[in-house]
C-alpha positions as CSV (number, residue, x, y, z in Angstrom):
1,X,242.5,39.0,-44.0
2,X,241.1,42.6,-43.0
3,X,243.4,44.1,-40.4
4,X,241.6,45.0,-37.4
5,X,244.2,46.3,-35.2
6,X,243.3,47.4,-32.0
7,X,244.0,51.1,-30.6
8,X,245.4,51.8,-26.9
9,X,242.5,53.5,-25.2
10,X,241.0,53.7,-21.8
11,X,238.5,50.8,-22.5
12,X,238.8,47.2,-21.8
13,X,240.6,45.1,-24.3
14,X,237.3,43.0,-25.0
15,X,235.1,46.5,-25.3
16,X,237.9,47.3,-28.1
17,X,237.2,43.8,-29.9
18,X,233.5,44.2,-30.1
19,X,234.0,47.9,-31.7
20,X,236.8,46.5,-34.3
21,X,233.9,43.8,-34.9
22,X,231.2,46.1,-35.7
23,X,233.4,48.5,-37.2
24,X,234.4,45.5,-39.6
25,X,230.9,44.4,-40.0
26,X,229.9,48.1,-41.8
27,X,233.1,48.2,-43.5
28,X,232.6,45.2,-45.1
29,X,228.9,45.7,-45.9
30,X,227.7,42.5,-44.4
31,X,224.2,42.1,-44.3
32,X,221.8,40.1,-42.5
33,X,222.4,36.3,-43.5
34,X,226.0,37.4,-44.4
35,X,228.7,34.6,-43.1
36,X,231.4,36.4,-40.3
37,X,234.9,34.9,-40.4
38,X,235.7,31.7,-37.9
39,X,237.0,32.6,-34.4
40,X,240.8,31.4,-35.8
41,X,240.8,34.0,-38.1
42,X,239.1,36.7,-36.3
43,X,241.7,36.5,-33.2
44,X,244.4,36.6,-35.4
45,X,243.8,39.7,-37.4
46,X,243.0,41.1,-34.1
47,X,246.3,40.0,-32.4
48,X,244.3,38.6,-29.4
49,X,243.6,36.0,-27.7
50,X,240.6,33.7,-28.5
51,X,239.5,34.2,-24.9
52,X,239.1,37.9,-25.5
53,X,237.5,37.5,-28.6
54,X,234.8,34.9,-27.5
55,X,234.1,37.3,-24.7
56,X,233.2,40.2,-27.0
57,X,231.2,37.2,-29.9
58,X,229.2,36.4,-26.9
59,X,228.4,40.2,-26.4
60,X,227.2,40.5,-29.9
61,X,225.5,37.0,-29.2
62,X,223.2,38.5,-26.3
63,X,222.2,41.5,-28.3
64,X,221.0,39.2,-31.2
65,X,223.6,40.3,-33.6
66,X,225.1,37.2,-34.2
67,X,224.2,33.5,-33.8
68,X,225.8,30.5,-34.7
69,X,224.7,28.2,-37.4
70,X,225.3,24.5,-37.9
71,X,227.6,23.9,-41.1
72,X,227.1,27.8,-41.4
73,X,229.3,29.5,-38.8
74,X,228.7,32.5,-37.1
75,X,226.0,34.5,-39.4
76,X,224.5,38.3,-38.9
77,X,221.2,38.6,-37.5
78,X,218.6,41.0,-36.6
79,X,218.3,42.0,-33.5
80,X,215.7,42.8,-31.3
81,X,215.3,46.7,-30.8
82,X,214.4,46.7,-28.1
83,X,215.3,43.4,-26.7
84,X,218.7,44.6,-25.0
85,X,216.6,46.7,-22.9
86,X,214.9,44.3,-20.8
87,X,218.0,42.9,-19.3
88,X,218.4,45.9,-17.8
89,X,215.2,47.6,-17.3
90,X,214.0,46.7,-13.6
91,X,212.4,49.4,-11.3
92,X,214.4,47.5,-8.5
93,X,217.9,48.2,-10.0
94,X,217.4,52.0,-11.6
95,X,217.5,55.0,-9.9
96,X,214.4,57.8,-9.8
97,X,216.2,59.8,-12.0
98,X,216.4,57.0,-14.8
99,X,212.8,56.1,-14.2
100,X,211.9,59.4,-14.8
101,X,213.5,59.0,-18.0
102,X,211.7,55.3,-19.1
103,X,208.5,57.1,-18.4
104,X,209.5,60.6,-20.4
105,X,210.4,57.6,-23.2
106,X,206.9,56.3,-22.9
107,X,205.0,59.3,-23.0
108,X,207.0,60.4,-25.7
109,X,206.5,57.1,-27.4
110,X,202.2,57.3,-26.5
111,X,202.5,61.1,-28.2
112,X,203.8,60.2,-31.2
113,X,201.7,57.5,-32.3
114,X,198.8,59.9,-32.0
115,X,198.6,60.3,-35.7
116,X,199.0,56.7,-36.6
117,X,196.0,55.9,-34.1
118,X,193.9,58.7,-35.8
119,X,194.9,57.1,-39.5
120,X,194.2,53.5,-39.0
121,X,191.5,53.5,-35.8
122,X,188.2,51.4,-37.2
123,X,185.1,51.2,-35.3
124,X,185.7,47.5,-34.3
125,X,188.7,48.7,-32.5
126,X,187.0,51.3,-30.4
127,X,184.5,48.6,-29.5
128,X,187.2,46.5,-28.1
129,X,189.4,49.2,-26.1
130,X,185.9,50.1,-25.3
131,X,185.3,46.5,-23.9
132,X,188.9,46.7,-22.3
133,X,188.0,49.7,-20.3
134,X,184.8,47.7,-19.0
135,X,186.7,45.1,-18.4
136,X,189.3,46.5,-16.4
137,X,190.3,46.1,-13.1
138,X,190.0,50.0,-11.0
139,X,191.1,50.7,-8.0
140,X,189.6,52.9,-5.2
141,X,192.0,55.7,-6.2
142,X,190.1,55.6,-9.7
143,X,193.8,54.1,-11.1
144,X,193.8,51.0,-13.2
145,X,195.5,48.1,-12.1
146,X,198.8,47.5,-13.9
147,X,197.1,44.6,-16.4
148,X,194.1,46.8,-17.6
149,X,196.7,49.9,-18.4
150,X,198.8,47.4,-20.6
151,X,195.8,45.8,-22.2
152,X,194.6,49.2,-23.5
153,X,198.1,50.1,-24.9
154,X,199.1,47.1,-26.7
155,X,195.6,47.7,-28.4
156,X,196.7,51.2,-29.2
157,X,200.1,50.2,-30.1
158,X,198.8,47.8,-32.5
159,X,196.6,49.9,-34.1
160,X,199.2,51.8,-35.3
161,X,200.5,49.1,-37.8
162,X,204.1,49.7,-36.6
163,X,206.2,47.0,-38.4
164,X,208.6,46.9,-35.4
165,X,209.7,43.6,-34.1
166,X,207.6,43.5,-30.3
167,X,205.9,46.5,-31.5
168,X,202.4,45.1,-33.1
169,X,201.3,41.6,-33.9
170,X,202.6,38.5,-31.7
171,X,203.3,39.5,-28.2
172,X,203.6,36.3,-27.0
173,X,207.7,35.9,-27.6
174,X,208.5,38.3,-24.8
175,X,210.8,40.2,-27.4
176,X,210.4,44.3,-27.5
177,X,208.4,46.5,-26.0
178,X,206.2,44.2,-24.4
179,X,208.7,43.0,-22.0
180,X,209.1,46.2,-21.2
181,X,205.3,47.8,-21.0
182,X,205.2,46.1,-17.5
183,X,208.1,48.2,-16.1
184,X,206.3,51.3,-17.3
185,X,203.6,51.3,-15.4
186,X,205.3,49.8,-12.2
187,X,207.2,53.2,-12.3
């Protein structure tokens, strides 16, 4: 089997697994679909324990890069883009600084689909952010309430056609950017 020898560094021993994973992964050109060798095998061409190994599997497991299969084994999958992010993306546990940041990210994110709003806009879609605006809920302070700003910008953002996973089309698997829309405007 591939030898995946680990390398002293300052990093944990299971951070070191995971990279030896991935790094096997492209080395191997495994796809999406593609089988992944049993644990047995992996922990052995690694030298380490299947503790250590399971440790760094189930890392890989939470990001949506691997699952298991029944009669299949540990497969490839796609993961989420975005769907890392909202483990970790709660106003209550960032600083100001990194805030800052997730709301540079989202007006960067608003800029840039300028063009594709412009290119696929139709008529019936103005009539319904129109309706959205009418709809929503405004505060004394002439600010929408947190549901009417991400009403209106899931519209926009699924004008744009985007064919990324949580980007346009169902929103109702809690996957992408829609888990995270919320923590932008609590920011």
């Amino acid at each position: 089997m591939y030898n995946l020898k680990l390398h002293n560094q300052a990093v944990t021993l299971v951070d070191q697994v995971e990279d030896s994973l991935l790094n096997y992964f492209r080395e191997h050109d495994l796809r999406i679909g593609d089988s992944i060798p049993n644990e047995l095998d992996l922990a052995a061409a690694l030298g380490v324990a299947r503790s250590v190994l399971r440790e760094a599997l189930s890392r890989l497991k939470m990001m949506g890069m691997i699952e298991t299969r029944t009669r299949k084994g540990m497969i490839l999958t796609e993961p989420s883009i975005l769907g890392g992010m909202k483990r970790v993306v709660d106003p209550r546990i960032l600083s100001e600084d990194s805030l800052f940041d997730i709301l540079g990210f989202r007006i960067a994110l608003e800029i840039g689909i300028c063009s594709d709003l412009f290119r696929n806009i139709t008529p019936e879609d103005i009539v319904e952010l129109e309706e959205i605006v009418r709809l929503g809920i405004v505060f004394e302070n002439n600010e929408y309430a947190p549901i009417s700003e991400f009403t209106f910008h899931a519209k926009l953002y699924e004008i744009t056609g985007n064919k990324t996973p949580g980007i346009s089309g169902d929103h109702s698997s809690g996957d992408g950017i829609w888990s995270l829309m919320p923590t932008f405007w609590n920011i």
